[in-house]
N, C-alpha and C positions, 0 to 999 in steps of 0.2 A: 920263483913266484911263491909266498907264502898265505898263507890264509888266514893269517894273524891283517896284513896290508891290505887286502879285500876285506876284511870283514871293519875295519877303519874308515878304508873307502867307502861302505856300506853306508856306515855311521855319518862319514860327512855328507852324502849327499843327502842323507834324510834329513841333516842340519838346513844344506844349503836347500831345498826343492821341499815347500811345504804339501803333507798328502802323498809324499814320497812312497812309492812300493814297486815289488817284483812281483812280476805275476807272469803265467806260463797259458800259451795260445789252445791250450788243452785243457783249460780248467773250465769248470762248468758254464754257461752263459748267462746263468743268472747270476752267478757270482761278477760279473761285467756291470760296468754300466750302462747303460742303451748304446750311449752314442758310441762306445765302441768296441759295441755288439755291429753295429752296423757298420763302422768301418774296417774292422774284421771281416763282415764278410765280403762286403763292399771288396774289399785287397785280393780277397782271395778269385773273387771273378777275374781279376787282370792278372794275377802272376799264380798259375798251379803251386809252386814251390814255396806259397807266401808262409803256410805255418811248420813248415819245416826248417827251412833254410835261414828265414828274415828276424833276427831281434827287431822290435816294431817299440819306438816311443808313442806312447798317446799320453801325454802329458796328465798327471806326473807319473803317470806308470810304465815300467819298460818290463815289455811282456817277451820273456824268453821262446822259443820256439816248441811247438807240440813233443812230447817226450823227453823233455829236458830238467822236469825239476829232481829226480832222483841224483843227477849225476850233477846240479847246483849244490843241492843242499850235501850232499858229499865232500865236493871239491869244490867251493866256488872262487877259491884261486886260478881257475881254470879257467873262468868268465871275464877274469879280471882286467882285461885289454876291453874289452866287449862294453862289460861297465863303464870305463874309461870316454870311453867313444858315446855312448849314448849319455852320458851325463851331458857333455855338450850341449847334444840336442833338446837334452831339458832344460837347458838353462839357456839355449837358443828361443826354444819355446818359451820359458818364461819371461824374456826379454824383448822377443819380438813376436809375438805369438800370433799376432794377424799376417805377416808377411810370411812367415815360416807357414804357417798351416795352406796360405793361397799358393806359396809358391809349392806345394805339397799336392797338392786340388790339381791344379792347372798346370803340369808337366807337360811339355813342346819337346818329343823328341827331334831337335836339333841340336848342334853345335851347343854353346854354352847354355846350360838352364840354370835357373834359381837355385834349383834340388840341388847342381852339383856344389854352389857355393857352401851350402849347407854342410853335406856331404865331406867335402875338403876339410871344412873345419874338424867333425867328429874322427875322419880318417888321419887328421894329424896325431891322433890320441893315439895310432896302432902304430905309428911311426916312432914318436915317442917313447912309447913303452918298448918297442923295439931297443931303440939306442940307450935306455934305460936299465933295461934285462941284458942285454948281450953287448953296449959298446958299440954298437952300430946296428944298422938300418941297410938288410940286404937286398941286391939289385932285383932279387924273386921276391923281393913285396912286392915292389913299386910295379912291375910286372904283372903282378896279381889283381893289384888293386887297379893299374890302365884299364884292363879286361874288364874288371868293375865296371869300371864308371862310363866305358863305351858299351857295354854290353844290353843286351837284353831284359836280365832283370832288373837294372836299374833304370830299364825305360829309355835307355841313348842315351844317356844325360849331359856327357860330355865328348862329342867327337870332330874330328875324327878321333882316333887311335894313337894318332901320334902326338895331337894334340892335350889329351886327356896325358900321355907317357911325359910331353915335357912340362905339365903341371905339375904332376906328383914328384918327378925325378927332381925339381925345384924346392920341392918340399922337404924330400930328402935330405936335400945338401943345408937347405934351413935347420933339419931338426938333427942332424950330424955335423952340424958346427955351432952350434949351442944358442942358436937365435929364437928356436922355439922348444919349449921345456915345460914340465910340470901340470897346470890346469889350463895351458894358452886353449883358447884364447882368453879365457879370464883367471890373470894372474893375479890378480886383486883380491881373491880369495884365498882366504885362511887356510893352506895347503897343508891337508894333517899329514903328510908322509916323508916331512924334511930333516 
């Protein structure tokens, strides 16, 4: 991973995502804007871990987690799967901005939710850059990421357990035999890293 491809990255999505910025869950709360000043904290009532653990899109800003910008602006090749993933969701949000935001609001821990649809799409970007960087897409992602997506912090979003395992491990064999690649799902854009 180099920091030359991130900082590209960087560059297209400020192309593609107008108002585009990184911002850190630590930074002052005037420097926010209201609205999410309050879904900030709003987040932070339902999951203890939300600004430590959670990169948080609020459209078009993707707000890095509390204590993280020294170790951004150092290496933000480091971010760069993280990036990946949450451009999605900004350009999910810019695409579908009322059904992305309800289905965001109105989370049903059951079996399938809206969130995990979402979710799947941005998690294909870590699969990706998986088979990207190393050639393949190891069985401890898809592993990590089931745990994800049944788990707690993401609300149940998708369970059971095994069901959420043969979602991902589908995804897997998709983005390890070359059916999804690059900025899927919008391959339609000008992909500056070819």
């Amino acid at each position: 991973m180099s920091r030359d491809r991130t900082l590209k990255f960087i560059a297209f999505m400020a192309r593609e995502i107008p108002g585009f910025g990184i911002a850190y869950k630590d930074d002052p709360p005037e420097s926010m804007r209201l609205r999410d000043r309050c879904l900030h904290w709003l987040a932070r009532r339902v999951n203890s871990d939300y600004d430590q653990r959670y990169t948080t899109v609020l459209y078009p800003i993707i707000y890095l987690p509390s204590g993280t910008r020294r170790s951004f602006e150092e290496a933000p090749e480091k971010y760069y799967t993280t990036l990946r993933h949450e451009f999605v969701h900004l350009k999910d949000f810019q695409r579908y901005h009322i059904w992305m935001a309800f289905s965001y609001v109105f989370v049903l821990p059951v079996g399938w939710t809206m969130r995990a649809f979402w979710e799947l799409r941005g998690y294909a970007q870590n699969l990706i850059c998986w088979q990207e960087d190393y050639g393949r897409v190891p069985d401890s992602e898809v592993e990590r990421l089931a745990d994800i997506f049944s788990g707690r912090g993401y609300v149940y979003m998708l369970l059971p357990r095994s069901w959420a395992h043969s979602v991902l491990k589908s995804l897997q064999r998709s983005v390890e035999e070359g059916r999804l690649s690059g900025v899927y799902p919008y391959g339609d854009l000008d992909w500056p890293l070819e």
